[in-house]
C-alpha positions in Angstrom: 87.2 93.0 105.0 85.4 92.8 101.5 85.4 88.9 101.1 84.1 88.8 104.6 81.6 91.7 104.1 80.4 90.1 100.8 80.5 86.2 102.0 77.8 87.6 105.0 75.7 89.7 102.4 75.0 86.3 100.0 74.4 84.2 102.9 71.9 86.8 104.6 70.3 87.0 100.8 69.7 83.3 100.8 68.0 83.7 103.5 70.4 82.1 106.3 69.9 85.1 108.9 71.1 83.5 111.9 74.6 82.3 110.0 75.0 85.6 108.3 76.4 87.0 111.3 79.1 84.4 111.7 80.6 85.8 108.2 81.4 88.9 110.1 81.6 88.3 113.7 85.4 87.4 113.6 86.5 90.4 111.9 84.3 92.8 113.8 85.8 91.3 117.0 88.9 92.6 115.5 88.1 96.5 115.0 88.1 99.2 116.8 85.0 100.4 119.0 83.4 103.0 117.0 85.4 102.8 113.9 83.2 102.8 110.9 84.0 99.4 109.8 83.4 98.3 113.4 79.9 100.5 113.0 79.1 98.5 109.7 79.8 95.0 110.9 78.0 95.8 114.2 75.5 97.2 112.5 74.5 94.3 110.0 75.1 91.9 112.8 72.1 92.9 114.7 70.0 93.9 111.8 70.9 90.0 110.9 69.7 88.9 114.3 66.5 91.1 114.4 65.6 89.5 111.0 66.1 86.4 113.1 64.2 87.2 116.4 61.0 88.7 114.2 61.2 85.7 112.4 60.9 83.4 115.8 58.4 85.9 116.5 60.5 87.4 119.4 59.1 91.2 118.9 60.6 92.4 121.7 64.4 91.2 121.2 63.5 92.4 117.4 62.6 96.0 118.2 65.5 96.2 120.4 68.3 94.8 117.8 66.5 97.0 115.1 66.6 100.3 117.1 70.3 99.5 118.3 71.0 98.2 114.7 70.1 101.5 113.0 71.9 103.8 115.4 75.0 101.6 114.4 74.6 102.6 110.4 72.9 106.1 111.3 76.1 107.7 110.3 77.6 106.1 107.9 77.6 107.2 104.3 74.9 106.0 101.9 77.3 103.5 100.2 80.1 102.5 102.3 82.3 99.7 101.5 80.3 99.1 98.2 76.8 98.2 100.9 74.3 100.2 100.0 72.7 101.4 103.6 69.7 103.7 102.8 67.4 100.5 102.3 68.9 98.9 105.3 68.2 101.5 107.3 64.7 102.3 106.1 64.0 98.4 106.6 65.5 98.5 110.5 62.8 101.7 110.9 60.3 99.9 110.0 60.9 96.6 111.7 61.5 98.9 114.5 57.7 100.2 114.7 56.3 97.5 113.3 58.5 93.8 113.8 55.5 91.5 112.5 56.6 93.4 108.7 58.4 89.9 108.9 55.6 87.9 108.2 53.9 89.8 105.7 56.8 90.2 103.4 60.9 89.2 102.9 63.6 91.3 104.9 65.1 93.8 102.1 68.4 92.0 100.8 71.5 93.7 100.7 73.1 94.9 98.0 77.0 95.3 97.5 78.9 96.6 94.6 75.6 97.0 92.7 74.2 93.6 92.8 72.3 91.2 96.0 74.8 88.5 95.7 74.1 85.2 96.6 76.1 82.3 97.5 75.9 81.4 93.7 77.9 85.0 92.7 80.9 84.5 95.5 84.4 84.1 94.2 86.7 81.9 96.0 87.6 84.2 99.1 84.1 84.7 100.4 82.9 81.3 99.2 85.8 79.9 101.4 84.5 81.9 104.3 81.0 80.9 103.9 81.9 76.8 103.9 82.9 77.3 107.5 79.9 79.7 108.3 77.9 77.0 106.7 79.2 74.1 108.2 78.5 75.3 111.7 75.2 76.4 110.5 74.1 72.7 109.5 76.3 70.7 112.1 78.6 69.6 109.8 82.2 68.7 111.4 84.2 72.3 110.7 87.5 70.9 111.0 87.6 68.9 107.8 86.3 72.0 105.9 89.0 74.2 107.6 91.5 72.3 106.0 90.1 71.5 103.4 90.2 75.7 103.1 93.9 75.9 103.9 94.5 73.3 101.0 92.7 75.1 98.4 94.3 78.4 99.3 97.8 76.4 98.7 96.4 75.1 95.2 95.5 78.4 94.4 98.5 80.2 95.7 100.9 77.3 93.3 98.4 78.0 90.2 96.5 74.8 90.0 93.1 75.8 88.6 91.8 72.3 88.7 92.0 71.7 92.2 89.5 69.3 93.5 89.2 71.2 96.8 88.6 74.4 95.4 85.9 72.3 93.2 84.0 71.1 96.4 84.4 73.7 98.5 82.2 75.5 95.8 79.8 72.9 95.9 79.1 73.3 99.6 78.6 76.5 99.9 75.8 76.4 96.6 74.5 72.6 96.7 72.3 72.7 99.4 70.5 69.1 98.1 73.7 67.3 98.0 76.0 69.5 100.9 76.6 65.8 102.9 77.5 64.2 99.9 80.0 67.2 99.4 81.2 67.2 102.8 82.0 63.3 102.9 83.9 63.9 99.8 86.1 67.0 101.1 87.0 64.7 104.4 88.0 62.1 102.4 90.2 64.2 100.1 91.6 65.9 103.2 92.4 62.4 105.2 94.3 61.4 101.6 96.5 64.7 101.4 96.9 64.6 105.0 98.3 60.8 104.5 100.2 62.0 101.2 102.2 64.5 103.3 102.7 62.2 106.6 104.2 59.8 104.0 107.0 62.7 102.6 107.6 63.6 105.9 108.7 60.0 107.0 111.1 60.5 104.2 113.2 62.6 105.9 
């Protein structure tokens, strides 16, 4: 829950509203109806997505994701899973009665464990989650960066610190200038493991 929580928050700070969402939509599809985790996840979804409708200047579909949005967090304690929600809230009331706030001033960004992370600040679990979320987001082909995922996890799981996929998988998520240089680089590395284990399986 937390890497996936946190991986969201930095994307939504960097201003990727629309992906944001994707950081959490899996494991919100996954709770319970009602459950306060469920309510948090649902909750930031469509605040996410009424950022992202006031911003295409949909005030209608903005209003209506804000309103829904805050009944979702109304609940909820002030800090809950290390998200502060009393801004969050105050910024969906106001969006709420007023949705053109968008273009006279930033959506608040969230904070979490008393800092507004951005995809600079992520550790290796949310940063993982993000490459996906941000590969979708820019049409980049997901299924290298999957595995490319899977085969950092391995590195880090058998104590390499100086994997190379761990490296670009970093590099992704925070070099937006140079993310198709990154992403040609990760397919390559995966095509050459991918050969380097064919070959050891063809030995027995």
């Amino acid at each position: 829950m937390r890497d996936r929580l946190r991986a969201g928050v930095a994307i939504f700070n960097d201003g990727y509203y629309h992906a944001a969402h994707d950081a959490w939509e899996d494991r919100w599809l996954e709770l319970k109806s009602g459950s306060d985790d469920e309510r948090l996840l649902h909750g930031l979804i469509q605040y996410s997505a009424a950022v992202y409708h006031a911003r295409e200047r949909n005030w209608e579909g903005a209003v209506g994701l804000a309103e829904s949005a805050g009944g979702y967090l109304a609940a909820l304690p002030a800090d809950y899973r290390g998200l502060r929600l009393e801004p969050v809230r105050s910024a969906l009331a106001q969006l709420a009665a007023d949705p053109e706030v968008i273009e006279r001033r930033s959506p608040v960004r969230l904070e979490h464990e008393g800092s507004t992370p951005t995809r600079s600040d992520l550790g290796f679990g949310p940063t993982a989650i993000a490459a996906v979320v941000l590969a979708e987001e820019f049409g980049f082909d997901e299924e290298p960066i999957e595995r490319a995922r899977a085969y950092a996890r391995r590195d880090l799981e058998a104590g390499a610190d100086d994997s190379l996929f761990i490296t670009l998988l970093f590099d992704f998520v925070r070099e937006d200038e140079h993310r198709g240089l990154v992403a040609q680089r990760l397919a390559d590395h995966v095509g050459r493991r991918q050969a380097r284990e064919a070959d050891v399986d063809g030995l027995f």
